[in-house]
C-alpha positions as CSV (number, residue, x, y, z in Angstrom):
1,X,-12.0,11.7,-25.5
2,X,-10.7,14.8,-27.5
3,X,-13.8,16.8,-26.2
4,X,-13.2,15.8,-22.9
5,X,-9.3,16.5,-22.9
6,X,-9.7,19.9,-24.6
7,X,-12.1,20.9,-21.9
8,X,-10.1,20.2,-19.0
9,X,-6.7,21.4,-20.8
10,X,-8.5,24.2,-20.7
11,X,-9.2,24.2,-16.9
12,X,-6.4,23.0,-16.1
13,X,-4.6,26.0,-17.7
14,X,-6.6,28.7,-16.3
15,X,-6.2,26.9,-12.6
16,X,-2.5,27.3,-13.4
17,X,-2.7,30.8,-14.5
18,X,-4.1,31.6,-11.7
19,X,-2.5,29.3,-9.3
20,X,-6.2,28.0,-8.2
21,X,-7.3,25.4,-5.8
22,X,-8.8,23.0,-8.2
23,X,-5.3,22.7,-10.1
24,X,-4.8,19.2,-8.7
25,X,-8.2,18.3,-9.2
26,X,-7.9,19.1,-12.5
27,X,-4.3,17.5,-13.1
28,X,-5.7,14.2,-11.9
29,X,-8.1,14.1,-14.4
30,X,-6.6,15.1,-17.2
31,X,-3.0,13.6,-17.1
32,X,-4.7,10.0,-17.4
33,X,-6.4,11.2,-20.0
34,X,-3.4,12.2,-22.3
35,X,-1.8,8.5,-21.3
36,X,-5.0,6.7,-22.6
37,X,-4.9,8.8,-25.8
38,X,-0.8,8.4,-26.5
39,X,-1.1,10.7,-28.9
40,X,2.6,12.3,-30.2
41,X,4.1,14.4,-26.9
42,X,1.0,13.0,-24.4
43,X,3.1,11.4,-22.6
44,X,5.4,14.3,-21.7
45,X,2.4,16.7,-21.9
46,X,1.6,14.0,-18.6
47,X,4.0,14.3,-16.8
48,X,4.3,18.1,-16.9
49,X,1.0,18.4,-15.6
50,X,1.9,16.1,-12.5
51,X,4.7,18.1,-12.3
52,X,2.8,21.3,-12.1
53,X,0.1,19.3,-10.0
54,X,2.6,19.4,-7.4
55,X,4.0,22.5,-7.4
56,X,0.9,24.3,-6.8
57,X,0.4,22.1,-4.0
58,X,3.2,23.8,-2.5
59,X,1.4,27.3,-3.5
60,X,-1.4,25.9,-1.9
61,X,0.8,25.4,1.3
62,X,2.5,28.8,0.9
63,X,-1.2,30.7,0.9
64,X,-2.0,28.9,4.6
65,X,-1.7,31.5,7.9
66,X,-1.5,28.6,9.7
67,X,1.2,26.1,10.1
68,X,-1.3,22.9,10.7
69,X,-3.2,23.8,7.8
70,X,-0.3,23.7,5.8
71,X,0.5,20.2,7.1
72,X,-2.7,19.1,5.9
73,X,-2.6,20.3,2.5
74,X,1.0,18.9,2.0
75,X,0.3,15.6,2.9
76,X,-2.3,14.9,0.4
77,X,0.4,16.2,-2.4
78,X,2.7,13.5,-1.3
79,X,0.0,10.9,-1.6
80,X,-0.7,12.7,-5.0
81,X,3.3,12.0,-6.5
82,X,3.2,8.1,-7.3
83,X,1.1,7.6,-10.5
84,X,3.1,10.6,-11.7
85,X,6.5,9.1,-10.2
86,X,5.5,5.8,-11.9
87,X,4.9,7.1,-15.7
88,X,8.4,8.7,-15.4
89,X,10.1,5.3,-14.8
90,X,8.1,3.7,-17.4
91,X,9.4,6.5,-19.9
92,X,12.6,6.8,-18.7
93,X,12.1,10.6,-18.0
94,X,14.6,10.6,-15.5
95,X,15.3,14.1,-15.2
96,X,11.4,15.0,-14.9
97,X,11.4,11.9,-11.7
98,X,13.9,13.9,-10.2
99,X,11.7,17.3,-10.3
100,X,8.7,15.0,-9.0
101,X,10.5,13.8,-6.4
102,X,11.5,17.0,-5.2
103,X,8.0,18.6,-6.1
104,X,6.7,16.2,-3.5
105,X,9.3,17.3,-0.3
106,X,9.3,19.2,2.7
107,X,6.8,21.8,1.3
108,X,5.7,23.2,5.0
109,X,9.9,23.5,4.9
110,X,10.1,25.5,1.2
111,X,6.9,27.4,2.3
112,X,8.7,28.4,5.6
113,X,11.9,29.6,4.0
114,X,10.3,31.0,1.5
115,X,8.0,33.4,4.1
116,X,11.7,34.6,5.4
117,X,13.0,35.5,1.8
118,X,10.0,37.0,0.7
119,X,10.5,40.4,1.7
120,X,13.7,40.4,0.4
121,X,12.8,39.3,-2.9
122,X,10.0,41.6,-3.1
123,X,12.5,44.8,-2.0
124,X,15.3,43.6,-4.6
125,X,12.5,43.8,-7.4
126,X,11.1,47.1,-6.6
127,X,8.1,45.9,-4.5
128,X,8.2,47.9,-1.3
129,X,4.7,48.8,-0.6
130,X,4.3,44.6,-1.2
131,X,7.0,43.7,1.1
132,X,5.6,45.7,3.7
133,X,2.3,44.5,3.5
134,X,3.2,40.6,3.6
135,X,5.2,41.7,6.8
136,X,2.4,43.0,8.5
137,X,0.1,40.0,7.0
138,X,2.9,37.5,9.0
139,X,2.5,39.3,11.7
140,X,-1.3,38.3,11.8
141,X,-2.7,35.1,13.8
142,X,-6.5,35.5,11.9
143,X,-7.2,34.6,8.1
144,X,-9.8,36.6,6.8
145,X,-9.7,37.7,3.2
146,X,-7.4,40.4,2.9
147,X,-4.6,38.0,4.0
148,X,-5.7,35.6,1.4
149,X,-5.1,38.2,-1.3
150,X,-2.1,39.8,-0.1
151,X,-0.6,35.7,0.0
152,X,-1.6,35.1,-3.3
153,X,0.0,38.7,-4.9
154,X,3.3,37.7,-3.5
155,X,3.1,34.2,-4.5
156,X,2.4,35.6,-7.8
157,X,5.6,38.0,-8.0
158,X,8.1,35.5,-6.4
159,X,7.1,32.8,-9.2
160,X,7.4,35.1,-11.8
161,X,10.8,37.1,-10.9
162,X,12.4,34.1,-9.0
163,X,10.8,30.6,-9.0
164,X,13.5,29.2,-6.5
165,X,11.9,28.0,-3.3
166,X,8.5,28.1,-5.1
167,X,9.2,25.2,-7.6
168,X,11.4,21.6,-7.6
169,X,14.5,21.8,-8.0
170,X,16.4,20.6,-11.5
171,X,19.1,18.0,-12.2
172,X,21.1,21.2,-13.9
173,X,20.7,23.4,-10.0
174,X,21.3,20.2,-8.2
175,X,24.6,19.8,-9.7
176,X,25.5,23.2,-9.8
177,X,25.2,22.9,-5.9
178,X,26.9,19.7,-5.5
179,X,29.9,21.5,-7.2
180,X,30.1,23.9,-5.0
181,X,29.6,22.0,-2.0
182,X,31.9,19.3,-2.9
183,X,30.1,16.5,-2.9
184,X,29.6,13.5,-5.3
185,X,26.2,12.8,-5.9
186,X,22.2,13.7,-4.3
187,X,20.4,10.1,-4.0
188,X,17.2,10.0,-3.6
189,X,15.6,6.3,-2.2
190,X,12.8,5.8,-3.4
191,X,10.5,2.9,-1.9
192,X,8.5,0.1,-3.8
193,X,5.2,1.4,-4.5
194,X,2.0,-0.1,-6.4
195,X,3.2,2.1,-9.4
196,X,7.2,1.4,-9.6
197,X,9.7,-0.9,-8.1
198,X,12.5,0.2,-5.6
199,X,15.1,2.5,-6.5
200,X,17.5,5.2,-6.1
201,X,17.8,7.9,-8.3
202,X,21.2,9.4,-8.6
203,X,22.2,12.6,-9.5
204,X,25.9,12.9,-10.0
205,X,28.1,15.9,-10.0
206,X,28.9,15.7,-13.5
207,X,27.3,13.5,-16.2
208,X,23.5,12.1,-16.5
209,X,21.0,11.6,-13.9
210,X,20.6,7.8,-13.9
211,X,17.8,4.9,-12.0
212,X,18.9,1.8,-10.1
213,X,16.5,-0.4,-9.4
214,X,16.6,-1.8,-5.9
215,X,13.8,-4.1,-5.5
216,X,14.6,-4.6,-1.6
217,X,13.6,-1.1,-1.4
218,X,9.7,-2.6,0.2
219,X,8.4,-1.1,3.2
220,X,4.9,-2.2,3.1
221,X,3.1,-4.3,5.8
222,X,5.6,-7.3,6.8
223,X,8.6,-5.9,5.3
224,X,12.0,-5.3,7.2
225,X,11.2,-1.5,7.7
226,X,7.5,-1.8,8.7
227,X,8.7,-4.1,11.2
228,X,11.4,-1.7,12.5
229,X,9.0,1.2,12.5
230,X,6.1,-0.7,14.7
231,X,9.0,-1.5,17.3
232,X,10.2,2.3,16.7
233,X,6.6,3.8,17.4
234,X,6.6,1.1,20.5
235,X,9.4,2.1,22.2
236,X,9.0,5.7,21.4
237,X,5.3,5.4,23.2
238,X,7.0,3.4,26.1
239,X,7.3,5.7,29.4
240,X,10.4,4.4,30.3
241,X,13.6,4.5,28.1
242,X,15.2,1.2,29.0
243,X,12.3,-1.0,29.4
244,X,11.7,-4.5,27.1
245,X,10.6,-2.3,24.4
246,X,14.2,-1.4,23.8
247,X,15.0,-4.4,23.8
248,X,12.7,-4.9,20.7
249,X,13.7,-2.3,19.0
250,X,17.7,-3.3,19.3
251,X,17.0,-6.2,18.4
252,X,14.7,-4.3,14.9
253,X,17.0,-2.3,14.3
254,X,19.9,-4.6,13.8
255,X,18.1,-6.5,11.2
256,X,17.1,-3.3,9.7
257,X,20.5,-2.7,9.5
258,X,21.5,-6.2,7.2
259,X,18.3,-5.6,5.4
260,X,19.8,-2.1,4.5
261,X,22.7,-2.8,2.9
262,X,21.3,-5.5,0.7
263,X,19.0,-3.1,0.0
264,X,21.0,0.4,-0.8
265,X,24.2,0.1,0.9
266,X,25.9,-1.6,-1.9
267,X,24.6,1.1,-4.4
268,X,25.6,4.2,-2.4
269,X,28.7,2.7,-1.2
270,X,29.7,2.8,-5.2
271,X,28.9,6.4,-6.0
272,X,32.2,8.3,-6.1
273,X,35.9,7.0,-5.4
274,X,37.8,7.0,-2.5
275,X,35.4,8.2,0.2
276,X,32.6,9.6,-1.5
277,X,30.4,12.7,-0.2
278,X,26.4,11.6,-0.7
279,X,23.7,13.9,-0.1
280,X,20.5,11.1,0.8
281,X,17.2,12.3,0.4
282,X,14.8,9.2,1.6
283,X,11.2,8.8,0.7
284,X,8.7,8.1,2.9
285,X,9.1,5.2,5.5
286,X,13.0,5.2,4.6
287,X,13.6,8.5,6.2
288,X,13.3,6.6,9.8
289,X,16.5,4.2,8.3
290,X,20.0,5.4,9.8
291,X,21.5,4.4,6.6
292,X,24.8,5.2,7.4
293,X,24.6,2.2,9.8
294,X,24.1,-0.4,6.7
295,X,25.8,-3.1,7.7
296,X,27.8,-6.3,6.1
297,X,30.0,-8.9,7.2
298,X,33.6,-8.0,5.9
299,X,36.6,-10.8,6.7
300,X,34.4,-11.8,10.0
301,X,34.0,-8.3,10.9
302,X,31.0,-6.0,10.8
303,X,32.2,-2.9,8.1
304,X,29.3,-0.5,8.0
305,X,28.4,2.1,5.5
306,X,29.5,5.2,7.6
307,X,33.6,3.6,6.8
308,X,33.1,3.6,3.3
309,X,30.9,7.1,2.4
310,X,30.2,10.1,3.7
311,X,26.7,10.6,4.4
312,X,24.5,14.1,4.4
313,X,20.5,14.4,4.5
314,X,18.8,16.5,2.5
315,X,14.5,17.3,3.3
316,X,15.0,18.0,-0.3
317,X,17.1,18.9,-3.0
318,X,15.5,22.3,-3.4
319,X,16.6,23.1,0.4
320,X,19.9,21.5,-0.8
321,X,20.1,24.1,-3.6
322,X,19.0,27.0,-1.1
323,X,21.4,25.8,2.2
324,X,24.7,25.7,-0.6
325,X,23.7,29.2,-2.0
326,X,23.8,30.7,1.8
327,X,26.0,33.0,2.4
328,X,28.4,32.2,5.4
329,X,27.4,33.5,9.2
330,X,30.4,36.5,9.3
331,X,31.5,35.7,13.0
332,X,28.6,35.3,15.9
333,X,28.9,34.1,19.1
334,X,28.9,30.7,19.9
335,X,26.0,29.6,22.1
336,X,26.0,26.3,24.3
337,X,22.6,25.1,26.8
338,X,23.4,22.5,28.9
339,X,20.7,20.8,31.5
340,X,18.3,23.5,31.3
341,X,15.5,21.9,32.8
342,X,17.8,20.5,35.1
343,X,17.0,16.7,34.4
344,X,20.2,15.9,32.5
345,X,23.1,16.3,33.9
346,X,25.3,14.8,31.8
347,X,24.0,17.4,29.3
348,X,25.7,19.9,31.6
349,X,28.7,18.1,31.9
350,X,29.0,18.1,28.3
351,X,28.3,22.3,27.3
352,X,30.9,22.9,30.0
353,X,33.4,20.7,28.4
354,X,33.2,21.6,25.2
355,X,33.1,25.2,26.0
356,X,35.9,25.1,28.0
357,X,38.3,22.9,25.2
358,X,36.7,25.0,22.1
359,X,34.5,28.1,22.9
360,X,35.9,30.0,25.9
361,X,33.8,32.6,24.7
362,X,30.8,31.2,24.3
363,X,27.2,31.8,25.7
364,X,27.0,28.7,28.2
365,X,23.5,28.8,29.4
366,X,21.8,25.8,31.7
367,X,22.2,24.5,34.7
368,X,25.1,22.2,36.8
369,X,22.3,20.8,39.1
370,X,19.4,18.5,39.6
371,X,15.8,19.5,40.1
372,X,16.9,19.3,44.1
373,X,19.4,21.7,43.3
374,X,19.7,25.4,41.6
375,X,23.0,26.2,40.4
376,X,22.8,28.2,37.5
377,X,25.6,28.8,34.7
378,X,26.5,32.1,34.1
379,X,25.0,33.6,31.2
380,X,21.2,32.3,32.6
381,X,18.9,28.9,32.5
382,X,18.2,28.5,29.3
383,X,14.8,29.7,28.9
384,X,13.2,29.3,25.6
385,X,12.9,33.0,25.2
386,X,17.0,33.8,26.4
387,X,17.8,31.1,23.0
388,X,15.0,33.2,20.9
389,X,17.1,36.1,21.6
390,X,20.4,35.1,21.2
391,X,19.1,33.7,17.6
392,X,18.4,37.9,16.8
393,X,22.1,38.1,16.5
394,X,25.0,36.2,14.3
395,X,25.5,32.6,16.2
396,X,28.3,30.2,14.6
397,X,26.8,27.7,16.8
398,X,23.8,26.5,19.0
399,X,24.5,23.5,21.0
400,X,21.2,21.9,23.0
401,X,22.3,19.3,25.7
402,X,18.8,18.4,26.9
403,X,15.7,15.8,26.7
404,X,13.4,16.7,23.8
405,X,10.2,15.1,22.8
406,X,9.0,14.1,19.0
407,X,5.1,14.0,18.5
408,X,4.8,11.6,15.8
409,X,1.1,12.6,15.3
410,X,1.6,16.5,15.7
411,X,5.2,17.2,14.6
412,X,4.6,20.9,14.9
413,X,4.8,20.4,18.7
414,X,8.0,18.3,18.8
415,X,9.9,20.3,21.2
416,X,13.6,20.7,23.7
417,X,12.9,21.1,27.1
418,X,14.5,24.2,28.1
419,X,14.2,26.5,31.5
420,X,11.3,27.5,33.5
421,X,7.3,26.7,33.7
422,X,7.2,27.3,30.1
423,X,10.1,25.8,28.9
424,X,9.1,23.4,26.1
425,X,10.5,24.9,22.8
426,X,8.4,23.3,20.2
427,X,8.9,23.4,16.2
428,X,5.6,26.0,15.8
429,X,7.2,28.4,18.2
430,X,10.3,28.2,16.1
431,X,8.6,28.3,12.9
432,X,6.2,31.1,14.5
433,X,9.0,33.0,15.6
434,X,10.6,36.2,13.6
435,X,8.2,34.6,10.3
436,X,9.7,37.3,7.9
437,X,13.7,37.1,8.6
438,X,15.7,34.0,8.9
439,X,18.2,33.8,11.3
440,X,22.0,34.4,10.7
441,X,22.6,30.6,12.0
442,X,25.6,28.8,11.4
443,X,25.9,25.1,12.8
444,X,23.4,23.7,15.3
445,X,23.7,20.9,17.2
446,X,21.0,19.4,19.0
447,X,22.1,16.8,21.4
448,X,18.9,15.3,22.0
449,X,16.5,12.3,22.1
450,X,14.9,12.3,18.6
451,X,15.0,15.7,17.2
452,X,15.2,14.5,13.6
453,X,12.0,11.9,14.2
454,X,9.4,13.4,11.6
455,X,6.3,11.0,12.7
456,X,4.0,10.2,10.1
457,X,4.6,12.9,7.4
458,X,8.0,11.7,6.7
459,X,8.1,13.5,3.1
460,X,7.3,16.9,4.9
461,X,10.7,15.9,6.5
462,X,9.6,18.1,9.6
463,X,11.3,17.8,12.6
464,X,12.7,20.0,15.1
465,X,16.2,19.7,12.6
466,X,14.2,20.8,9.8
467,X,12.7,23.2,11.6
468,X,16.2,25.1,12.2
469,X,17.1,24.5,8.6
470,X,14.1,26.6,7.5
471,X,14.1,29.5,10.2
472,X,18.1,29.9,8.9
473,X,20.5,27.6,9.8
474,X,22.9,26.2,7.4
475,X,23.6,22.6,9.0
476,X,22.1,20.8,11.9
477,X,22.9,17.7,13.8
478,X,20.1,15.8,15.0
479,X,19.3,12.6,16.0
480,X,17.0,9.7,14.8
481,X,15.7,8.3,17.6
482,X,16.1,8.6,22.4
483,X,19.9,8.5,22.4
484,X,21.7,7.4,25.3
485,X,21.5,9.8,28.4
486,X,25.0,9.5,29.4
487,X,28.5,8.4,28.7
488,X,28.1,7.8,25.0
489,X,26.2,10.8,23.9
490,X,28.8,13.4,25.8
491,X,31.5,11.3,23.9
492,X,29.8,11.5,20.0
493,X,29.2,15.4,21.1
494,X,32.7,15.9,22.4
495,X,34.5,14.0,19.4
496,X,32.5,16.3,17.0
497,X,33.6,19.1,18.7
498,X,37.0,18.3,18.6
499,X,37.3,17.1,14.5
500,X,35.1,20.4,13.9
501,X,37.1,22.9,15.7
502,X,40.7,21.6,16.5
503,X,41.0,19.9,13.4
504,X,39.2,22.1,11.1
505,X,36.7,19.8,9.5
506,X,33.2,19.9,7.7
507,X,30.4,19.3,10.1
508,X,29.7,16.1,7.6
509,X,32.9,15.3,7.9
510,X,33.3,15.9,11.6
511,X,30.1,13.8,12.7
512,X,31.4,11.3,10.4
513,X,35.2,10.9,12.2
514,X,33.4,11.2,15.7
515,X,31.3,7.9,14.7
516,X,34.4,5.7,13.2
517,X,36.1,6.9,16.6
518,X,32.9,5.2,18.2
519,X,33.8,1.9,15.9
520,X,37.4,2.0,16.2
521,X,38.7,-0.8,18.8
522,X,41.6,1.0,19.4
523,X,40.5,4.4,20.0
524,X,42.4,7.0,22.1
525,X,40.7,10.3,23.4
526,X,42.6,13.3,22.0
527,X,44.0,15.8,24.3
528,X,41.2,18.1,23.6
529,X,38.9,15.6,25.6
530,X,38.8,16.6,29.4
531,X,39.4,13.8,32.0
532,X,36.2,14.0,33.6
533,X,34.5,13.5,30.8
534,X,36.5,10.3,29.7
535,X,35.7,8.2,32.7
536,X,32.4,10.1,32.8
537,X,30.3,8.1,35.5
538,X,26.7,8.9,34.1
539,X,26.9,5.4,31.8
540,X,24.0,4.5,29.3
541,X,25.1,0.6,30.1
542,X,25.5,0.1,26.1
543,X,29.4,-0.4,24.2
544,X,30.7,2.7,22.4
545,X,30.4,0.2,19.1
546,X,26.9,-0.4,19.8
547,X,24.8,1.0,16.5
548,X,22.7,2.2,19.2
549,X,25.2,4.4,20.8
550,X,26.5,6.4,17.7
551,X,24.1,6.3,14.7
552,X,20.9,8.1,16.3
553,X,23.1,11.3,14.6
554,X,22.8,12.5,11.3
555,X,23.7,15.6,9.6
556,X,21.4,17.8,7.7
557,X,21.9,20.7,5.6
558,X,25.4,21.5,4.4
């Protein structure tokens, strides 16, 4: 067994010198190596060598030309992650879990926003001739060698002079960031696997990263979730959005909503006092789980988790880190699409309304009429390429009220439907778009079926949400699954709005006062709410308490 181990330390090493391929490979054979032996400091030596299994994975993922490629090589890292995950709970290593975890997220995401901050990086360390040539290799559709090599020479500097986006975030940076964003704690949930039990792991503001086990936390075959998800994926598929497959998955999703709180709502509802500020990063199948819609019975009532914290998303805590550090969008024009496509027209009701109560001088693109009808707003249709544009300037805001579609198979081509023959904006265009500066984005909003539905690759986290987190912006709304197309949707929206700008809230805080509005029995429209869109006559046919009528949102980013 020495032999053996001293031979592939020694691969291993030069694959991680070099940043080669076969790193993994080797990882993976010699990490159960060091375990068997349990010799003095194995068993960290371990689970370093996961934890730089992983990482150059997401080197691996950085060198790809092409966005599908990069899909593929990222999801066999995620697959990678659990024996490694497993050996830190068995040691108790939490603060190595938490850089496993994160070594295992959104890496099509890190590589993306680390293509826009490369030439930056490159400049501010005296590289110029370097920068320039990784711009003109983005601007390149081919791979042939030369863009290989150029990949792997910046790769090379940006690991050496800055690590950031190229490596997993630690428990000290995740703090530092919670600090300065003001919240309480970054959870990640962390599903049962055939290595390790349920659990969250909690990284606090201040004091030690801790593990709770939460053996609910199952979403294998039979389970609660997997149950939930088939109806999702049902529905989803179904060509019609009203038909007796929502039914089914109403009638999922309420369970899923008991099973969540016995699962994880009682733990994150006692991070923090007073209403506490989480940042949730879900693994795997729990990423399709609004968990802000946990439910319980209090004194004959339903009390769900959204009244008791404050819920963010994270794809990971490295993007956490890199969305705090941001610096703030300096003005910009705020930019609101509404029917572009001319198939929702309560989605032009809404752009109108909020622009007129918030944003008179806003960019109101779209369309007032049905596909019988042309009348036009202002400013244009909406085409994919008039938003594009806009984005080369500052923009506080980008508000979408339109259909979208989520491929769960190929989430690169989840995509808004925008104006004219070509008007399907899909997450490669974005991502393809601009590939060496990130916008100056602010706060997008994208008022649409499904936009933060990641399919099957649920720790790549990629979504068109995601998607605008990487090309720039600094928070998106987004929503989890085909929201109402009506009366309940231009109400969230407009409530958001309202807390946001009148009031002078977060975003996280705004979605989150929009939602209890939804819940409250009692609630009144403020002034800032236009009469026509209070007794607006597109319904959805579903109550305003309905979970299915306010917790398809969620708020990503910061």
């Amino acid at each position: 067994m020495r032999a053996a181990i001293e031979s592939t330390t020694a691969s291993w090493e030069t694959s991680l010198t070099d940043r080669n391929p076969l790193l993994a490979g080797n990882a993976g054979t010699l990490a159960p190596l060091l375990r068997r032996r349990d010799a003095p400091g194995d068993r960290e030596k371990a689970i370093a060598v996961g934890v730089d299994a992983l990482r150059g994975s997401g080197w691996q993922v950085l060198l790809q030309n092409d966005p599908e490629n990069a899909v593929e090589v990222a999801r066999g890292a995620s697959r990678a992650a659990e024996r490694f995950v497993g050996w830190c709970v068995e040691d108790g290593a939490v603060d190595d879990l938490v850089r496993l975890l994160d070594a295992r997220r959104g890496l099509v995401l890190r590589s993306a926003c680390t293509s826009r901050t490369a030439s930056r990086v490159l400049r501010d360390h005296g590289h110029e001739d370097l920068a320039r040539e990784w711009e003109a290799v983005l601007a390149q559709r081919e791979v042939d060698g030369e863009v290989g090599e150029v990949r792997r020479k910046v790769l090379a500097v940006l690991d050496d002079v800055d690590g950031g986006l190229t490596s997993p975030a630690t428990v000290a940076e995740i703090q530092d960031s919670l600090l300065r964003h003001g919240s309480d704690a970054l959870v990640y949930l962390v599903p049962r696997s055939h290595y390790h039990e349920g659990m969250a792991v909690v990284v606090p503001a201040t004091g030690a990263a801790r593990v709770s086990a939460l053996p609910l936390l199952d979403v294998g075959e039979g389970s609660v979730l997997h149950r939930y998800a088939a109806a999702y994926n049902a529905w989803n598929a179904a060509p019609t959005s009203d038909g007796p497959e929502h039914e089914q998955w109403s009638a999922a999703l309420a369970e899923a909503c008991a099973w969540a709180w016995l699962a994880a709502g009682e733990e994150l509802s006692g991070i923090g006092e007073g209403d506490p500020r989480v940042v949730l990063v879900p693994i795997g199948l729990l990423g399709l789980m609004p968990w802000h819609a946990a439910v319980r019975a209090v004194d004959g009532c339903d009390r769900y988790l959204v009244q008791d914290v404050e819920l963010s998303t994270a794809p990971s805590a490295r993007m956490f880190c890199d969305l705090v550090g941001r610096p703030d969008v300096v003005g910009g024009a705020a930019v609101l699409v509404g029917n572009p496509a001319r198939n929702l027209i309560a989605g032009a009701t809404e752009a109108a309304a909020i622009r007129d109560a918030h944003y008179p001088d806003a960019v109101l693109l779209g369309s007032t009429s049905t596909r019988a009808r042309k009348v036009l707003f202002p400013a244009g249709a909406g085409t994919p390429a008039q938003v594009l544009d806009l984005l080369d300037r500052p923009v506080s805001l980008l508000h979408l009220a339109c259909h979208a579609e989520a491929d769960m198979r190929r989430p690169l081509d989840s995509a808004v439907e925008l104006a004219g023959d070509r008007g399907s904006l899909s997450a490669r265009t974005l991502l393809e778009a601009r590939p060496t500066r990130s916008a100056d984005l602010d706060v997008v909003v994208l008022a649409a079926c499904a936009t933060t539905a990641t399919g099957a690759d649920y720790d790549e986290a990629l979504s068109l949400s995601t998607t605008f987190l990487a090309i720039g912006a600094r928070t998106v709304v987004g929503s989890l699954w085909r929201v109402p197309a009506g009366r309940s949707t231009v109400h969230v929206m407009a409530l958001f709005h309202h807390y946001l700008r009148a009031e002078r809230l977060s975003p996280a805080t705004a979605l989150r006062r929009a939602q209890l509005w939804m819940l409250d029995p009692d609630r009144r429209f403020p002034e800032s709410v236009p009469e026509h869109v209070r007794t607006l006559r597109q319904g959805d046919g579903v109550d305003a308490a309905t979970v299915g009528s306010w917790a398809a949102f969620v708020l990503l980013g910061r």
